[in-house]
C-alpha positions as CSV (number, residue, x, y, z in Angstrom):
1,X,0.0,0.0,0.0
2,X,1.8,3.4,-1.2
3,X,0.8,6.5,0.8
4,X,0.3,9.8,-0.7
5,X,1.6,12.6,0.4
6,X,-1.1,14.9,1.9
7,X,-1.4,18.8,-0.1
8,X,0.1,21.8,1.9
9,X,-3.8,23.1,2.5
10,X,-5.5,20.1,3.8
11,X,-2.4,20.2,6.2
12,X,-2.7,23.2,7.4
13,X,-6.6,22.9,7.7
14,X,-5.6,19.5,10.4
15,X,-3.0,21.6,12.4
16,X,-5.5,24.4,12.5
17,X,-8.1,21.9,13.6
18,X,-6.3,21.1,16.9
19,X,-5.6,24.4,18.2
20,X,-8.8,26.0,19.8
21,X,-8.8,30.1,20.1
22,X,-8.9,31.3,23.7
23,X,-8.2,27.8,25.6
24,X,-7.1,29.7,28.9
25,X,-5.5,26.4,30.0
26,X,-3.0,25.9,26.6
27,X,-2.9,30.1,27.4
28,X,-1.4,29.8,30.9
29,X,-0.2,26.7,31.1
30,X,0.8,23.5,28.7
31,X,-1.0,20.5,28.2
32,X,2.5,18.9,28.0
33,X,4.4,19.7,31.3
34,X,2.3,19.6,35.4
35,X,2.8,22.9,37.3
36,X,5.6,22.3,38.8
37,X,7.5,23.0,35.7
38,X,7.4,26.4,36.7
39,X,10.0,25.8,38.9
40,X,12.3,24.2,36.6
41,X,11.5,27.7,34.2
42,X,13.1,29.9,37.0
43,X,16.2,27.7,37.6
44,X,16.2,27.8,33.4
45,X,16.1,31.4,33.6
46,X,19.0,31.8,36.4
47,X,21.4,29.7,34.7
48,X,20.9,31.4,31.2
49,X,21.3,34.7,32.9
50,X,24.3,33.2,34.7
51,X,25.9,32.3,31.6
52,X,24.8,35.7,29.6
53,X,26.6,37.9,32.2
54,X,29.8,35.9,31.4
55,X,29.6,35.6,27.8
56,X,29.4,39.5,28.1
57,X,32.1,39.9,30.7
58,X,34.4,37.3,28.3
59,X,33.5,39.2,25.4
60,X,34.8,42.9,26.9
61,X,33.6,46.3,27.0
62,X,33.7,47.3,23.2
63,X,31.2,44.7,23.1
64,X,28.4,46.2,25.4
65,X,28.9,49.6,24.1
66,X,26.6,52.5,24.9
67,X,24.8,49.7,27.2
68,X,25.8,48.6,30.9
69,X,26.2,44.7,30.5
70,X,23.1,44.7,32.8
71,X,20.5,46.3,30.4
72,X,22.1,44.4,27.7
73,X,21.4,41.3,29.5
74,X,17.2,41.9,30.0
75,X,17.5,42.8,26.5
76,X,18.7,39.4,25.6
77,X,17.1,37.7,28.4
78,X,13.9,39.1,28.1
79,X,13.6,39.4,24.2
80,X,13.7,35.7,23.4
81,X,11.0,35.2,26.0
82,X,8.6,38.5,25.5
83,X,8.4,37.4,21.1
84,X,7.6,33.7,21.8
85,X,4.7,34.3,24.0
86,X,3.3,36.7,21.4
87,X,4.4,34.3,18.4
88,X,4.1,30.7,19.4
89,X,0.3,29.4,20.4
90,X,2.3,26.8,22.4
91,X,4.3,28.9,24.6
92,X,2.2,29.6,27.5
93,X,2.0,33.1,29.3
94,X,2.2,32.0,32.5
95,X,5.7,30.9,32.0
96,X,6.6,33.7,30.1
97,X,5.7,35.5,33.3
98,X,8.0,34.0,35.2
99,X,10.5,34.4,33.1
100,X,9.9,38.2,33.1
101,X,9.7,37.8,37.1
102,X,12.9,35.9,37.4
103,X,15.0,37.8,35.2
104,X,13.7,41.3,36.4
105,X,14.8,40.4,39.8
106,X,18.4,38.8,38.8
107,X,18.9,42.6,37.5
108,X,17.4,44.4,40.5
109,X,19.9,41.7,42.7
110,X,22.7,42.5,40.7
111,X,22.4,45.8,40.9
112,X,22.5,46.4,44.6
113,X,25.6,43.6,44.9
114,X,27.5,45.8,42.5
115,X,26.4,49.2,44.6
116,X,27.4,47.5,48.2
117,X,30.4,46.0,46.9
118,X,32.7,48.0,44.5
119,X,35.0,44.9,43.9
120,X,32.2,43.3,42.2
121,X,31.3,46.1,40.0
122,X,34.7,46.5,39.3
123,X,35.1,42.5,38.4
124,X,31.5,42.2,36.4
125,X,31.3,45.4,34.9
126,X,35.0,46.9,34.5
127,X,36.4,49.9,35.5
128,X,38.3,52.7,33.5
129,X,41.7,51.6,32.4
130,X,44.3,53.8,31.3
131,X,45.3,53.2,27.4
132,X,47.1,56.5,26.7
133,X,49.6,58.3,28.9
134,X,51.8,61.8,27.7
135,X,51.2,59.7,23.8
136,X,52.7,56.3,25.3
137,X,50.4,53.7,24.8
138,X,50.3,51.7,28.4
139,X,50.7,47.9,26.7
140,X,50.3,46.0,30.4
141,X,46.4,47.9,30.6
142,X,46.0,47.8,26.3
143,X,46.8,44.2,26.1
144,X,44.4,43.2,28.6
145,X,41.3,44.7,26.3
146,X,39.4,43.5,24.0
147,X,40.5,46.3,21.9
148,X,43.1,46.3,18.7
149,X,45.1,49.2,17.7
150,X,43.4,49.9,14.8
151,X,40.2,50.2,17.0
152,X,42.0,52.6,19.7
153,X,43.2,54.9,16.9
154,X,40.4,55.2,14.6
155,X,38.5,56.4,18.3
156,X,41.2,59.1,18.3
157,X,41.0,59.9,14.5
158,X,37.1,60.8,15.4
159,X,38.4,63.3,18.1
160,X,40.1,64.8,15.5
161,X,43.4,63.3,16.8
162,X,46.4,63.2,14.5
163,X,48.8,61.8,16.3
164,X,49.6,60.0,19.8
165,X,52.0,63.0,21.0
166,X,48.5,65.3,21.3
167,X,46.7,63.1,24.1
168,X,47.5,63.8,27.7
169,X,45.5,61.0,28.6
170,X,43.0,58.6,27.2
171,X,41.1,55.9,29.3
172,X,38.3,53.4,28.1
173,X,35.5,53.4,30.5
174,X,33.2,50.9,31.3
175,X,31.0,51.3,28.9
176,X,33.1,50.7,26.6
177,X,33.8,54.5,25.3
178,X,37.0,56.0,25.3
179,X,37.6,59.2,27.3
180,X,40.2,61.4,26.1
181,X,42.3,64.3,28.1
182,X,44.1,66.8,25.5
183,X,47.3,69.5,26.2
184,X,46.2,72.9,26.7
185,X,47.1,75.0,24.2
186,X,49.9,77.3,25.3
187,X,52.1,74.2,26.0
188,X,54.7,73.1,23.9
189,X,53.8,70.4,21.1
190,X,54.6,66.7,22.0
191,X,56.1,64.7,19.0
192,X,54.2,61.5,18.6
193,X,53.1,58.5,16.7
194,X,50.8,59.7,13.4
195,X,47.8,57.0,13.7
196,X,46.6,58.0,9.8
197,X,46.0,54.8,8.6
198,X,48.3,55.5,5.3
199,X,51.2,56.5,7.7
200,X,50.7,53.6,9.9
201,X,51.3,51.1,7.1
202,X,54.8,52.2,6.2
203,X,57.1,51.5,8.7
204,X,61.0,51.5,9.0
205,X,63.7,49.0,10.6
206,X,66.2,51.4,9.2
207,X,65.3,55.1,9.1
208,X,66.7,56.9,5.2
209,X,66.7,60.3,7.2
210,X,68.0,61.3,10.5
211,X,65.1,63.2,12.7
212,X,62.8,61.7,15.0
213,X,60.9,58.6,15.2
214,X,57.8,57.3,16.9
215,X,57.6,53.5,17.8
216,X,54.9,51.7,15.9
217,X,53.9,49.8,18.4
218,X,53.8,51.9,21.7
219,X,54.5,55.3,20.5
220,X,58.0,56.0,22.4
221,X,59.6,58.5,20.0
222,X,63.2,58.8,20.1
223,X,65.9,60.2,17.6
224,X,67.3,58.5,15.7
225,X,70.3,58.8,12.6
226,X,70.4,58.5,9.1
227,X,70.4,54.7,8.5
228,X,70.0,53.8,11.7
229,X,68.3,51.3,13.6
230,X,67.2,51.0,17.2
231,X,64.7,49.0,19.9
232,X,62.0,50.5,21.5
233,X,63.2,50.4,25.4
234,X,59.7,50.8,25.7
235,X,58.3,47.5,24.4
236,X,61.6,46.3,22.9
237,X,59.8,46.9,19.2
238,X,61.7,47.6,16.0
239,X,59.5,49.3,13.6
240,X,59.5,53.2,13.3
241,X,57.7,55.5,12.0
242,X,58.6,59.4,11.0
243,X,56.9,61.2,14.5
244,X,54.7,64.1,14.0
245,X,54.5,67.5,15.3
246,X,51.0,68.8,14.6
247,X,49.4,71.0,16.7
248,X,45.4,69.3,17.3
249,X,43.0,71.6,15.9
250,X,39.3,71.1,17.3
């Protein structure tokens, strides 16, 4: 006996025939799990929320930008669980509820840990790190961001930055936005490393002209002679690049 597949309309018509429109019990609960699976929803609910805070803290600050990793977290908590009730017929409110309940209370508990204990904000969240000092980059604090170069000095280019030797200080907060401290004006102009991204590509073991040169990895800038070569006793690098003078112009 061969059997026929069914046509896509008379399918739909027997899936449609099963679900009946306001059931309050599918609503609220499921005819598939007992009550007590409500329980097992909140300690579903902790664990995920458990393991979001650490993907985020794993994934570093750039990552949570513009958000504190705790409102990022209801957002991804919260969204999966807020679009299935509305979507899905068999996803009932009731545990959506709790899932709302759960996760709104993780935040609110979060929250006060990280006001009473500053360690723990400081562990979960991060707290500003140094990245620029008098146009040395700090490699201990950079290396230990999520953060390249490239990323560090197009921030700078947007501040209208040209070059390493104009930032007094620059620190990457939290959040994940970077906080930047110029020279005043009347003081003398700091040679530093140009962070054009067509200047940054051509760098030198050997320098063709004598003048001074800016470490393409840290930024020390040190003279140098015509044809010679040197290591950073900054970061113990080799590459230079021609430093810059510019004067920052707002």
């Amino acid at each position: 006996m061969v059997l026929l597949p069914l046509p896509l309309p008379l399918i739909c018509m027997v899936l449609a025939a099963d679900i009946k429109p306001f059931d309050w019990e599918r609503i609220l609960f499921s005819t598939d799990a007992p009550p007590l699976f409500l329980l097992e929803v909140a300690l579903r609910c902790l664990v995920t929320y458990l393991l979001m805070l650490a993907a985020l803290r794993v994934t570093g600050r750039r990552g949570v930008r513009q958000l504190s990793i705790f409102e990022l977290s209801i957002i991804l908590g919260l969204g999966s669980a807020a679009g299935d009730a509305m979507l899905y017929h068999d996803t009932p409110l009731l545990y959506a509820a709790v899932v709302f309940a759960v996760v709104t209370g993780l935040y609110l508990l979060f929250n006060r840990l990280t006001e009473k204990y500053p360690k723990f904000s400081d562990w979960l969240e991060g707290k500003p790190v140094l990245l620029v000092e008098d146009g040395l980059i700090q490699l201990s604090n950079f290396r230990n961001q999520n953060l390249t170069q490239k990323e560090l000095f197009g921030e700078l280019r947007q501040l209208q930055v040209e070059h390493l030797g104009q930032v007094r200080r620059a620190y990457i907060e939290a959040t994940g936005n970077l906080s930047i401290y110029f020279y005043e004006e009347q003081e003398p102009i700091q040679p530093g490393l140009p962070i054009w991204p067509e200047r940054i590509e051509h760098t030198h073991k050997r320098v063709k002209e004598a003048g001074k040169f800016a470490c393409s990895t840290c930024g020390n800038v040190r003279e140098l002679p015509r044809g010679g070569t040197a290591t950073c006793a900054n970061c113990q690098a080799d590459e230079w690049i021609p430093a810059c003078e510019t004067k920052r112009v707002a």
